[in-house]
Every structure is written in C-alpha cells, then in structure tokens.
Residue, then its C-alpha position, 0 to 999 in steps of 0.5 A: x269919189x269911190x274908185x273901183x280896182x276891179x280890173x286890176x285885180x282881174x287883170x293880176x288874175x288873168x281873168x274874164x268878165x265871164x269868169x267873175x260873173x260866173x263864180x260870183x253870181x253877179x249879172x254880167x253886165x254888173x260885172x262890166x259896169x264894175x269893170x269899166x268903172x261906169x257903175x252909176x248905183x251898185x248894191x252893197x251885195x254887188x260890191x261884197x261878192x266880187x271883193x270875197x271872190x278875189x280876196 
C-alpha cells in the first residue's frame, strides 16, 4: 500500500487545496483525492508535481 502525506505536508504549510492545484496545474479534484487519500488511479505526473511543489 502506498500512503500519500499530502495533507501533512499542506497542513505544516498552512495551505489549501485551491492553492496546490493552483501552483501546480493539477485539477482539483486530484488535488482532494490526494488530500484525503481516496485516489483509486493517479498518473505518475500527478504525483511528481505536488512533491516538487512542496519539496
């Protein structure tokens, strides 16, 4: 099983779903599914942005 952090990185940020999506091109509602770990399928593109994004 592969865990996503997303949250607790954007938590430690303080931010938004809106502001991830935004500042990596992303859909939002990838960004949530991310987010709230629900993500059934995910490109490998849609996991490398938000990584480089917050480092």
């Amino acid at each position: 099983m592969i865990r996503c952090h997303l949250s607790r990185f954007m938590g430690e940020r303080k931010m938004k779903v809106v502001d991830v999506a935004r500042e990596t091109g992303l859909n939002r509602n990838t960004v949530t599914l991310l987010y709230k770990e629900m993500a059934q399928r995910v490109d490998l593109d849609a996991i490398e942005k938000p990584c480089r994004s917050l480092g």
